[in-house]
N, C-alpha and C positions, 0 to 999 in steps of 0.2 A: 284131832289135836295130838300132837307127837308131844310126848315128855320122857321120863332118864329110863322109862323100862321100853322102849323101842327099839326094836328090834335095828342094828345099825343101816342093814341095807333097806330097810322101809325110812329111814332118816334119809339117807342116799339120795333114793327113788322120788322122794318130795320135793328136794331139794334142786335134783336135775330136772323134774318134770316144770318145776318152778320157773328154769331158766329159760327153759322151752318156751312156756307159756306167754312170759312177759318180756319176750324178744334177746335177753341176756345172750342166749345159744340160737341164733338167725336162721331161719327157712335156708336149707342147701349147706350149711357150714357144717365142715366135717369135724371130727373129735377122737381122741383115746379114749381107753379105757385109764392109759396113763394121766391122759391131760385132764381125766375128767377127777383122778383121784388127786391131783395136789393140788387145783382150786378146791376142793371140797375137805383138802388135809385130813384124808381119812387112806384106810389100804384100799386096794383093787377088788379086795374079796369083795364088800357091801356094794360096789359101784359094780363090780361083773353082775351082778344077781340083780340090781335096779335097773342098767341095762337090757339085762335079757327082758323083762316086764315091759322095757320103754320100747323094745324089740316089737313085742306083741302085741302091743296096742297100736301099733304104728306110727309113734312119736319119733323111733328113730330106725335108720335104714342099717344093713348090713354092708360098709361098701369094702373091704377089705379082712384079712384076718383078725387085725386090730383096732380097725377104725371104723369107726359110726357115721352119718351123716344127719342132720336134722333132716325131719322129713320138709317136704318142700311142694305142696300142693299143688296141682294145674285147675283149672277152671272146672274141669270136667269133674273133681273129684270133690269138690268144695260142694257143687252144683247137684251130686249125687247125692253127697251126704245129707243133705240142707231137704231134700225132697224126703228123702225116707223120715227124716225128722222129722218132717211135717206133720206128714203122714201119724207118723206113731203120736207124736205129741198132742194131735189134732183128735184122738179117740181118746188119749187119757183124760183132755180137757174134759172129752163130752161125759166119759164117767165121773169124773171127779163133782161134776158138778150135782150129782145124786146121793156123793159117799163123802162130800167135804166135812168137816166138823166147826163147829164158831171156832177152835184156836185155830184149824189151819187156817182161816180166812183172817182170825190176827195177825198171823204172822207173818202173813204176803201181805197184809196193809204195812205191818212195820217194817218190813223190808222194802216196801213201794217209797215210803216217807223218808229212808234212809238213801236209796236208791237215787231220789230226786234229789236230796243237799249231795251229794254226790256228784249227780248232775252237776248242778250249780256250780259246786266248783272245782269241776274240770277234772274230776277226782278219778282217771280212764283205771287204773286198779281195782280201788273201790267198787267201780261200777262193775266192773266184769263180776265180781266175787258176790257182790248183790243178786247179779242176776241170775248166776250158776246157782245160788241158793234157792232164789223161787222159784226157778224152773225145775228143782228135787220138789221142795214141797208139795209141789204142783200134781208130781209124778207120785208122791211116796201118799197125798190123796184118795187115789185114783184109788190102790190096793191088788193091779194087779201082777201080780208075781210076772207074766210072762211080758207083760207090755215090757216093765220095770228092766227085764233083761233084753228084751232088744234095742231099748233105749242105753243102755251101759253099754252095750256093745258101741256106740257111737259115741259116748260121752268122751272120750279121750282127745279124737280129732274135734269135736265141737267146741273142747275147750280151748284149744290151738285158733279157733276160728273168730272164736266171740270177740277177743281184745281187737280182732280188722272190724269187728262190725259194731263198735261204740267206739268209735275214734273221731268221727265225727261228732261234736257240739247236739247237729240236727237229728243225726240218728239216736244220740242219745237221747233227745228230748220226745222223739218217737214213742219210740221203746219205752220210756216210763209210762208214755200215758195210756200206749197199749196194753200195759199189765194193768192201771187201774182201771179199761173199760173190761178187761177180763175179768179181776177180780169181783165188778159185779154183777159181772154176768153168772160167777160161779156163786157168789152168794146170792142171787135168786132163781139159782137152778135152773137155769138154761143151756142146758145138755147142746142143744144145735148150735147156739149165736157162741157157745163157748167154742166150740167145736172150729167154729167156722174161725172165730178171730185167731185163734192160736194155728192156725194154719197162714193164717195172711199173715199172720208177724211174725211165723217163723223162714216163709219163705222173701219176707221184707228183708232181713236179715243176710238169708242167704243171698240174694241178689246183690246185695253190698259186700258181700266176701267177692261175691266173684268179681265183680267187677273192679277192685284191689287187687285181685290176682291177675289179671287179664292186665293191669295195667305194667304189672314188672314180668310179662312171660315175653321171650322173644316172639311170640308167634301166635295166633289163634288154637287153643286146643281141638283138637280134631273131636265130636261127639259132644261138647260143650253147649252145642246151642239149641238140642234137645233138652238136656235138663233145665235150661235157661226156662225153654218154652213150659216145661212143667211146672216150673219155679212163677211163672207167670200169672199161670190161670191158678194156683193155687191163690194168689195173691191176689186177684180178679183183673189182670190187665187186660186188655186187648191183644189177641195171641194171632199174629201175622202168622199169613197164607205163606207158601214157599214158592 
């Protein structure tokens, strides 16, 4: 929550990450540092230093001395990301479900019931923001330090990713109801089924980024359909011969 003692370039930083996230600033559109300080009517200082952060996390490219570009994903990159996630998300489940407490399983019930009127009605902001909360919960669960930072390490692009993969109606109505077979699965401590489900819905997920991606890329990504095939069998599909 940002209020008057914020620092200005973490105001900045929120604000441009904002625009990223909910398409304001478009996958490929390039930017100043000028353009980005008089939409935001603030100086260049706070926007140089949010910047350099959106730099790092790789929200936004370096294409010139003074200009930015929104980063702009290919299949292959969406596909990688989505895998590691899985991965990491898929062992925090299996812990969480040993070290959860009654509120955290409150509070992913209240986020699931808020998530669903969301759903309902067509609320595609909302929902992102739902569901970027209980997948922290989820994580800050678990308790462990090291998962917790490989998983921040991706948090940035995933956030770029989530608003492609609830834009659909169906995937929305997925997604909800995968989190409530999760959540009882974590509230009767089932380490494996948890384990297992938050793998197949994270790479559910990922399979619908890509294939959004894959639908505006001029061309096939070259290495794309390896992660595809990983993305696959995490999910339990049938994983064709070559």
């Amino acid at each position: 929550m940002l209020d008057s003692i914020t620092p200005r370039y973490e105001v900045a930083y929120e604000q441009i990450r904002g625009m990223i996230l909910d398409g304001r600033l478009r996958p490929g559109e390039t930017i100043s540092e000028v353009q980005l300080a008089e939409r935001l009517q603030v100086s260049r200082t706070p926007v140089r230093e949010a910047v350099k952060r959106l730099v790092g996390q790789g929200l936004l490219e370096v294409v010139t001395t003074r200009g930015f570009r929104v980063f702009r994903p290919t299949a292959e990159d969406v596909a990688e990301v989505y895998f590691l996630r899985a991965a990491i998300e898929g062992a925090i489940a299996r812990i969480a479900a040993g070290r959860r407490t009654a509120a955290d399983i409150d509070a992913m019930r209240d986020l699931h019931v808020r998530s669903r009127e969301a759903a309902g009605q067509g609320d595609v902001p909302a929902l992102v923001e739902l569901n970027g909360r209980f997948h922290r919960i989820l994580a800050d669960a678990c308790g462990s330090g090291r998962a917790l930072a490989a998983l921040e390490g991706l948090e940035p692009l995933v956030a770029a990713y989530r608003r492609l993969s609830l834009l659909s109606p169906a995937h929305q109505a997925g997604s909800v109801a995968e989190h409530a077979r999760l959540i009882d699965l974590l509230e009767a401590g089932d380490g494996a089924a948890a384990e297992a489900l938050m793998r197949e819905h994270i790479a559910h997920a990922g399979r619908r980024v890509v294939e959004a991606v894959m639908q505006i890329e001029p061309a096939p990504t070259p290495g794309a359909g390896g992660h595809l095939r990983n993305l696959d069998a995490l999910a339990g599909r049938p994983v064709p011969n070559d």
